[in-house]
N, CA, C and O of each residue as an XYZ file, in Angstrom:
592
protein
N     111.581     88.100    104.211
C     111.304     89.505    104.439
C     111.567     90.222    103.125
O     112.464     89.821    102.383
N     110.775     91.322    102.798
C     110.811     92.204    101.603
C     110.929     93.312    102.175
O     110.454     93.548    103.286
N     111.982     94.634    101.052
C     112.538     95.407    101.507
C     112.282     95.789    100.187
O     112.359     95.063     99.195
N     111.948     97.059    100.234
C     112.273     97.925     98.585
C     112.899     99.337     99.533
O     112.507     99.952    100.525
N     113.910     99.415     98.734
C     115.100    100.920     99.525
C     115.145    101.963     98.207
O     115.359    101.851     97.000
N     114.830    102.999     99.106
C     114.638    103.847     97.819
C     116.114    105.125     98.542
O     116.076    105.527     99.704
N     117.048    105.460     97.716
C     117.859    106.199     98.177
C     117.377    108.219     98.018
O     117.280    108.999     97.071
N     117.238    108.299     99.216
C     116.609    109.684     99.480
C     117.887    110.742     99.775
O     119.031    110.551    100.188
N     117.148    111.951     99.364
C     118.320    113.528    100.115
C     117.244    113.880    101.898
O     117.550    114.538    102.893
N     116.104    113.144    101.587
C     115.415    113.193    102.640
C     114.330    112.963    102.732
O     113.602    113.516    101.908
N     113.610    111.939    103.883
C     112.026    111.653    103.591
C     111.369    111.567    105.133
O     112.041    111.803    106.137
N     109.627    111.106    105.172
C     109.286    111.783    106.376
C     108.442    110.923    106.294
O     108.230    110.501    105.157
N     107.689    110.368    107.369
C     106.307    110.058    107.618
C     105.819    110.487    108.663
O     106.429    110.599    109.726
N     104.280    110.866    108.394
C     103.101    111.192    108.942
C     102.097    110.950    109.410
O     101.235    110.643    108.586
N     101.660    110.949    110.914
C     100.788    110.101    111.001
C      99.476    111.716    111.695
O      99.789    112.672    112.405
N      98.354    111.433    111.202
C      97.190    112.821    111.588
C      98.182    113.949    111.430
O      98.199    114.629    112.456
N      99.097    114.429    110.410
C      99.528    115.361    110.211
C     100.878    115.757    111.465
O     101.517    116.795    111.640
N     100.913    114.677    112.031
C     102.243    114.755    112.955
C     103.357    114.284    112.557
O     103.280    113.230    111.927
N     104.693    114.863    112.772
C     105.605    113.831    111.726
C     106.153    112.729    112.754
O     106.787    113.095    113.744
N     105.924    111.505    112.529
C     106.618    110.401    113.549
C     107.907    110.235    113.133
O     108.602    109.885    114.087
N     108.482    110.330    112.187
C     110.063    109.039    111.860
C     109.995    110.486    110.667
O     109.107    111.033    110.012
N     111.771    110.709    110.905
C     112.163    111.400    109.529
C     113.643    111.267    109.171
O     114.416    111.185    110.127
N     114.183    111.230    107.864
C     115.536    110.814    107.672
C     116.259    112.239    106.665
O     115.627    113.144    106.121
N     117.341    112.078    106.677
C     117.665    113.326    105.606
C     118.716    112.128    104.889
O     118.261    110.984    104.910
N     119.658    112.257    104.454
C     120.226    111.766    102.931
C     120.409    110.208    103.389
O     120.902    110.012    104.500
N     120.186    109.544    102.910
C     119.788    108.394    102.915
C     118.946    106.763    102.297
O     118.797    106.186    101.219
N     118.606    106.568    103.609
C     117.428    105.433    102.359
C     116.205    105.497    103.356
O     116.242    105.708    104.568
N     115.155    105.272    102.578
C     113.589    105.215    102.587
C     113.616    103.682    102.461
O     113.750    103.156    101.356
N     113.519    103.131    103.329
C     112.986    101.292    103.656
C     111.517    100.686    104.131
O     111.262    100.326    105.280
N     110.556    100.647    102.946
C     109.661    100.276    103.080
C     110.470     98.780    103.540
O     111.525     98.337    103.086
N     109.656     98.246    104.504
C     109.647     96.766    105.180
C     108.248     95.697    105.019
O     107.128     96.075    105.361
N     108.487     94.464    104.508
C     107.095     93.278    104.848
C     107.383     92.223    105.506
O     107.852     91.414    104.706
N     107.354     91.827    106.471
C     107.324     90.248    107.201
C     106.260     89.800    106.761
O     105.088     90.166    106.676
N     107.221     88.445    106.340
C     106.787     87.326    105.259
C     106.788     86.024    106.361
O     107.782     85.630    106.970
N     105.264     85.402    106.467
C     105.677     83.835    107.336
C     106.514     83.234    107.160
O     106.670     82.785    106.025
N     107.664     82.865    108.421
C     108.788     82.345    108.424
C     109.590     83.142    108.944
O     110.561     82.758    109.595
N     109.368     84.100    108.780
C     110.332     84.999    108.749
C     110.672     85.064    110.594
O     109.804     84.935    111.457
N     112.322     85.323    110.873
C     112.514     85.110    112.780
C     113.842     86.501    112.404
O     114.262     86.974    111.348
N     114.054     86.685    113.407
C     114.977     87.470    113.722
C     116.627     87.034    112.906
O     117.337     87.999    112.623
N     117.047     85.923    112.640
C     117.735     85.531    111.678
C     117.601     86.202    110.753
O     118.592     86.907    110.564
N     116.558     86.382    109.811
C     115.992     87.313    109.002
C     116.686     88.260    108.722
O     117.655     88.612    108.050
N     115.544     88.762    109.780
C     115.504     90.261    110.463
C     117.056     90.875    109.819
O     117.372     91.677    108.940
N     117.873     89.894    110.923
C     119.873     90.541    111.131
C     120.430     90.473    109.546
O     121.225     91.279    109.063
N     119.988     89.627    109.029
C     120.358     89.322    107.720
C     120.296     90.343    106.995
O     121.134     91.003    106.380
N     119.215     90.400    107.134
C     118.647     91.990    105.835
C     118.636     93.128    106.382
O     117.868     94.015    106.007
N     119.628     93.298    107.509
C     119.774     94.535    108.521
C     121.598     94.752    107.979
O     122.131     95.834    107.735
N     122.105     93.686    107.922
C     123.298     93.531    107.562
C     123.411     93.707    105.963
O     124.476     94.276    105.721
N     122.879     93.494    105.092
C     123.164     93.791    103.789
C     122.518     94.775    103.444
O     122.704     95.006    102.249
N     121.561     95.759    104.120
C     121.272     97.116    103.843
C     122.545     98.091    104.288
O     122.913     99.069    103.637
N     123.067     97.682    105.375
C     124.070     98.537    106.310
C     125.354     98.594    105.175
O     126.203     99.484    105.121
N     125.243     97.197    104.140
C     126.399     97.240    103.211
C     126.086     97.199    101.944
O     126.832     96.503    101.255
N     125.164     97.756    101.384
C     125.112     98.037    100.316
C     125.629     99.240     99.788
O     125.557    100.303    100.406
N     126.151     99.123     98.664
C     126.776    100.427     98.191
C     125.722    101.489     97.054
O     125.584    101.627     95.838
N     125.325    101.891     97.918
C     124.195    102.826     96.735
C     124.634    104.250     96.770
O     123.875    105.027     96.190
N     125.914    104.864     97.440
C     125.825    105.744     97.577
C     127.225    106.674     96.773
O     128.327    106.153     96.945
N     127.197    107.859     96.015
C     127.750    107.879     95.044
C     129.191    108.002     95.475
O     129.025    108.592     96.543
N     130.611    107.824     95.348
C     131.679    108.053     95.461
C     132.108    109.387     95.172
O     131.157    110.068     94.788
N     133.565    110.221     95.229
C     134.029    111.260     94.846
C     134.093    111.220     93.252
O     134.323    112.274     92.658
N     133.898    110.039     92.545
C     134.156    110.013     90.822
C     132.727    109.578     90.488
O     132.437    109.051     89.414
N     131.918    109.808     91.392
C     130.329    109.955     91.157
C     130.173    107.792     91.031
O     129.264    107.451     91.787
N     130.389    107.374     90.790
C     130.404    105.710     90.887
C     129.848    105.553     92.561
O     130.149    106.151     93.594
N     128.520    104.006     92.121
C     127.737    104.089     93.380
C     128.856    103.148     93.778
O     129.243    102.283     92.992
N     129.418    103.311     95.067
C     130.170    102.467     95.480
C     130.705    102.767     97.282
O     131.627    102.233     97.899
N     129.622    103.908     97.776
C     129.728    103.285     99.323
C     128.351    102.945     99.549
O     127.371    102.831     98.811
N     128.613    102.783    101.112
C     127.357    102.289    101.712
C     126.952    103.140    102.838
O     127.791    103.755    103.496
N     125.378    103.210    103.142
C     125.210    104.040    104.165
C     125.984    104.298    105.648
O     125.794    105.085    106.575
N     126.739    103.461    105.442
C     127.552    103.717    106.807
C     128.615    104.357    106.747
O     129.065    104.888    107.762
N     129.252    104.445    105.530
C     130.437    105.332    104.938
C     129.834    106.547    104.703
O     130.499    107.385    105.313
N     129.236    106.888    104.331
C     128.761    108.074    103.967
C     127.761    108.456    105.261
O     127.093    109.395    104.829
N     127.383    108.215    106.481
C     126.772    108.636    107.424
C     125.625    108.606    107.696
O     125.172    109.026    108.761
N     124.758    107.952    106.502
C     123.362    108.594    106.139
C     122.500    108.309    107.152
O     122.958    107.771    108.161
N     121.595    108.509    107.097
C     120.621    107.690    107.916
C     119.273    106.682    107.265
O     119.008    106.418    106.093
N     118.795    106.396    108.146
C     117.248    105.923    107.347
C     115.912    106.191    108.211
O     115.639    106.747    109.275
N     115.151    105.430    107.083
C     113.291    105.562    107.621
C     112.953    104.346    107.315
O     112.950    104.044    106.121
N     112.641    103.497    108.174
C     111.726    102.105    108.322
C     110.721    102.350    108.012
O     110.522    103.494    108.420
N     109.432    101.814    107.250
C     108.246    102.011    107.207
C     107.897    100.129    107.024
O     108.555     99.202    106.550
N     106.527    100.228    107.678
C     106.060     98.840    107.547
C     105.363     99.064    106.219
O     104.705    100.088    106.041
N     105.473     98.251    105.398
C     104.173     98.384    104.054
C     104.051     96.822    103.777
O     105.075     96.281    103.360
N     102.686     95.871    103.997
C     102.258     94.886    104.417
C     101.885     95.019    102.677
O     101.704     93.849    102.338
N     101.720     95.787    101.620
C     101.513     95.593    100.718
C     102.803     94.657     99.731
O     102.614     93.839     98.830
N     104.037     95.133    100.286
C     104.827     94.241     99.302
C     104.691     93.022     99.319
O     105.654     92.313     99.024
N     103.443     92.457     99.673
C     103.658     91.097     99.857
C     102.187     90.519     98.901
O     101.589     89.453     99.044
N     101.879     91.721     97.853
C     100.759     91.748     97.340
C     100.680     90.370     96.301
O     101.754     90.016     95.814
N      99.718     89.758     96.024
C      99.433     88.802     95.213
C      98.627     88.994     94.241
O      97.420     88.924     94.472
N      99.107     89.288     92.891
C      98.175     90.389     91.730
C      97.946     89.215     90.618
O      97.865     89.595     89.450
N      97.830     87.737     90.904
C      98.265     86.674     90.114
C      96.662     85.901     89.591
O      96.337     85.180     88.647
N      95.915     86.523     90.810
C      94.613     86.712     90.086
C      93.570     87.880     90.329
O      93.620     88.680     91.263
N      92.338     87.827     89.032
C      91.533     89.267     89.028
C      92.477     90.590     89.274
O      93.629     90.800     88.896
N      91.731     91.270     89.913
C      92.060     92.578     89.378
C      92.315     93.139     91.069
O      93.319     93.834     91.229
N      91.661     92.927     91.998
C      92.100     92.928     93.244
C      93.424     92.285     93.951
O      93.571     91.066     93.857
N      94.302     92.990     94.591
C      95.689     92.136     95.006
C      94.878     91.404     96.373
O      93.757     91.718     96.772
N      95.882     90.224     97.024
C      95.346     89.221     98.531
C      96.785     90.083     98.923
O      97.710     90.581     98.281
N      96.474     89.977    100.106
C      98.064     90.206    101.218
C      97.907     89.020    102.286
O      98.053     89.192    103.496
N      97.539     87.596    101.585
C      97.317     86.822    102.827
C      99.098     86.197    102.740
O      99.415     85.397    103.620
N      99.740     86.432    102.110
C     101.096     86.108    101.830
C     102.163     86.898    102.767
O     103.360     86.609    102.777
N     101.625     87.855    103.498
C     102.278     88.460    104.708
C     102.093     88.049    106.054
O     101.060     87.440    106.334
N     103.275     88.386    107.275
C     102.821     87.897    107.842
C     101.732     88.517    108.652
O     101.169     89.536    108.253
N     101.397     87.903    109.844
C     100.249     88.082    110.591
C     100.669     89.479    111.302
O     101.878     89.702    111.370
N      99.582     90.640    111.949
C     100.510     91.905    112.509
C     101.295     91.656    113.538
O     102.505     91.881    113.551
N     100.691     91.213    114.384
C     101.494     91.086    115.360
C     102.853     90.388    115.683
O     103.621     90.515    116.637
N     102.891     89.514    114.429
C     104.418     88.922    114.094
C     105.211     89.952    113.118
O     106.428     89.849    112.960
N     104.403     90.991    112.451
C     104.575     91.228    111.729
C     105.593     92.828    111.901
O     106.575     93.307    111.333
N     104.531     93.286    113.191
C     105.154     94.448    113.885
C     106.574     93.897    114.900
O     107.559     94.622    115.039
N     106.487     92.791    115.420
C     107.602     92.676    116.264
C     109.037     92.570    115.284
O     110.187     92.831    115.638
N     108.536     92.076    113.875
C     109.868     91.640    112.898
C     109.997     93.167    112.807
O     110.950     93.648    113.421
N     109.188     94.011    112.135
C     109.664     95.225    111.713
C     110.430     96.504    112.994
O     111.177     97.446    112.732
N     110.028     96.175    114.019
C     110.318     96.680    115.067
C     112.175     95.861    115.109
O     113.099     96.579    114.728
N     112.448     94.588    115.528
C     113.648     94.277    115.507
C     114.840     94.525    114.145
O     116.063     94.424    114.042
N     113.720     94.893    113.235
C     115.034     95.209    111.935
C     115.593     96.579    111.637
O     116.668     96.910    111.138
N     114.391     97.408    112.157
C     114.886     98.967    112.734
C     115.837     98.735    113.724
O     116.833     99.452    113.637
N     115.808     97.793    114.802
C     116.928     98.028    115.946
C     117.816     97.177    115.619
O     118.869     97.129    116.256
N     117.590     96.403    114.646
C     119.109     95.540    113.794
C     119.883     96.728    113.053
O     121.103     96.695    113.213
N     119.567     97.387    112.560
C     120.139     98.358    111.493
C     120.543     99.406    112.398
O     121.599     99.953    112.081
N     119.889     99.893    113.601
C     120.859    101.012    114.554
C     121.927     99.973    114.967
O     122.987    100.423    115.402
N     121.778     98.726    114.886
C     122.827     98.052    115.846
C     124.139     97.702    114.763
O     125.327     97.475    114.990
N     123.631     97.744    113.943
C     125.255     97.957    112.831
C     125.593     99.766    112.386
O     126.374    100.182    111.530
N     124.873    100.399    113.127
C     125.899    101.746    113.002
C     124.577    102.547    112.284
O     124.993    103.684    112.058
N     123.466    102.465    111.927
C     122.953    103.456    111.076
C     122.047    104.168    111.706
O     121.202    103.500    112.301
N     121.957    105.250    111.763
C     120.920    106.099    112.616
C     119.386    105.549    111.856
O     119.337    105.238    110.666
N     118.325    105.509    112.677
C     117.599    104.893    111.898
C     116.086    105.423    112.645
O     115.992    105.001    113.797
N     115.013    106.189    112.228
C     113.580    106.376    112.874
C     112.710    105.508    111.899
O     112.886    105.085    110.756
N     111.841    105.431    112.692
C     110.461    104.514    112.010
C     109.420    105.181    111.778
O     109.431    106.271    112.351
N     108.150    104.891    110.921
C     106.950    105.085    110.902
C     106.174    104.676    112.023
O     106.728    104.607    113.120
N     104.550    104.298    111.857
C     103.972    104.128    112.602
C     103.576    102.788    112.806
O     102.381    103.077    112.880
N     103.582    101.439    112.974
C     103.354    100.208    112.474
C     101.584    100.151    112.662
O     100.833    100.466    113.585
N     101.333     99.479    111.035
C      99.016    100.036    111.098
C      98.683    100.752    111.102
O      97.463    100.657    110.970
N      99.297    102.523    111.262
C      98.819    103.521    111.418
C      98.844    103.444    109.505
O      99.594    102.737    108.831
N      97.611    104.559    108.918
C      97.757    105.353    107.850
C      98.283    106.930    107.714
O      97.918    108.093    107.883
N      99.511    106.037    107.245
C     100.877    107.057    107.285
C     100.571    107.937    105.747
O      99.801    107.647    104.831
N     101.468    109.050    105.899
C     101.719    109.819    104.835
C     103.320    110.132    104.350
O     104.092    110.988    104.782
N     103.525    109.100    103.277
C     105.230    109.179    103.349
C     105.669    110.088    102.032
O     105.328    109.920    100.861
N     106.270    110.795    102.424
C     106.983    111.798    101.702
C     108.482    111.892    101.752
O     109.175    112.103    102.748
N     109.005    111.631    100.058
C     110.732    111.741    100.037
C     110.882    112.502     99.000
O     109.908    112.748     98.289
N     112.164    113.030     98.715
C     112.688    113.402     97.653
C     113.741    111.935     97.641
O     114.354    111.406     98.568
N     113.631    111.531     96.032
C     114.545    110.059     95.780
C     115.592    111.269     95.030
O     115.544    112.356     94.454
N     116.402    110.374     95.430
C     118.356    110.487     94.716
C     118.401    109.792     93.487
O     117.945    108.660     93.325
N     118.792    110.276     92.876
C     118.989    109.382     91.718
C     118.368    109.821     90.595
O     118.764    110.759     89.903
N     116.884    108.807     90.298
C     116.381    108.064     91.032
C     117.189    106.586     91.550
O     117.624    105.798     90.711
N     117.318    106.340     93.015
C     117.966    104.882     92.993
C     117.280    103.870     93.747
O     117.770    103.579     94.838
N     116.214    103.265     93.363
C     115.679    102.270     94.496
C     115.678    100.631     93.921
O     115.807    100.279     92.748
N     115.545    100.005     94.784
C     116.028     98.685     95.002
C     115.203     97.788     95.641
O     114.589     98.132     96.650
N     115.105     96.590     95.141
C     114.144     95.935     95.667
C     115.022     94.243     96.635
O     115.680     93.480     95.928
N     114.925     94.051     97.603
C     115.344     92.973     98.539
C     114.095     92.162     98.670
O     112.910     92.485     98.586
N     114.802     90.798     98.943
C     113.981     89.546     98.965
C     114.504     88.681     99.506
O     115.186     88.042     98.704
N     114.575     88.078    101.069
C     115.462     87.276    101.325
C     115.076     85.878    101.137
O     115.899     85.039    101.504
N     113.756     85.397    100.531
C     113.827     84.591    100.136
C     114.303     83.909     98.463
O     114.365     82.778     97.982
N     114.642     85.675     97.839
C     115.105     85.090     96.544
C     116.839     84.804     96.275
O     117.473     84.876     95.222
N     117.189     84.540     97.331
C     118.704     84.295     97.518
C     119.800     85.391     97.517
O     120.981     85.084     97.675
């Protein structure tokens, strides 16, 4: 599974100009299910978002994590991080997984991440969303649970 977390004061998505999923200080979690990928996964990278420390301390040092500091988040599916730019000039996304495996992973890692404490709304899974944040920092981050 691929995760790029972008640390927000607040972000939103849109679907026909309706807002579905919105977060205020926090993180912005674009999500990709990658074949292979099971709910093991899922908890894995639900658990080391919940503890990462991106968030600034009283001596300004990034050193809590969204659960110390309260924040919340925004799940978004983006089937693009799984882009393959290794040939021509067009990216493949055949390196993601299939939707319907693809929506049930992203669906259980939103409810992995409320289930370790983080308030958490989603986008639309396939819909063409309109995502809008203000980033912190800037601080974003890129996850890979297959790169160890």
């Amino acid at each position: 599974m691929r995760a790029l977390l972008q640390r927000v004061s607040h972000a939103q998505v849109a679907v026909d100009g309706a807002v579905v999923g919105q977060c205020g200080a926090g993180l912005l979690i674009l999500v990709c299910a990658m074949p292979g990928d099971d709910f093991d996964t899922v908890r894995a990278l639900a658990a080391k978002v919940s503890k990462l420390r991106l968030f600034k301390d009283d001596a300004g040092k990034m050193n809590l994590s969204i659960l110390q500091t309260e924040g919340s988040a925004l799940v978004v599916s983006q089937f693009t991080l799984a882009a393959d730019t290794s040939r021509g000039n067009r990216p493949g996304f055949s390196g993601a997984a299939k939707p319907d495996e693809a929506e049930t992973l992203y669906l259980q890692f939103a409810h992995a991440l409320r289930g370790f404490g983080v308030a958490t709304e989603t986008g639309q899974f396939g819909a063409d969303m309109d995502v809008s944040l203000c980033n912190d920092g800037p601080v974003t981050i890129w996850l890979d649970t297959d790169a160890g």
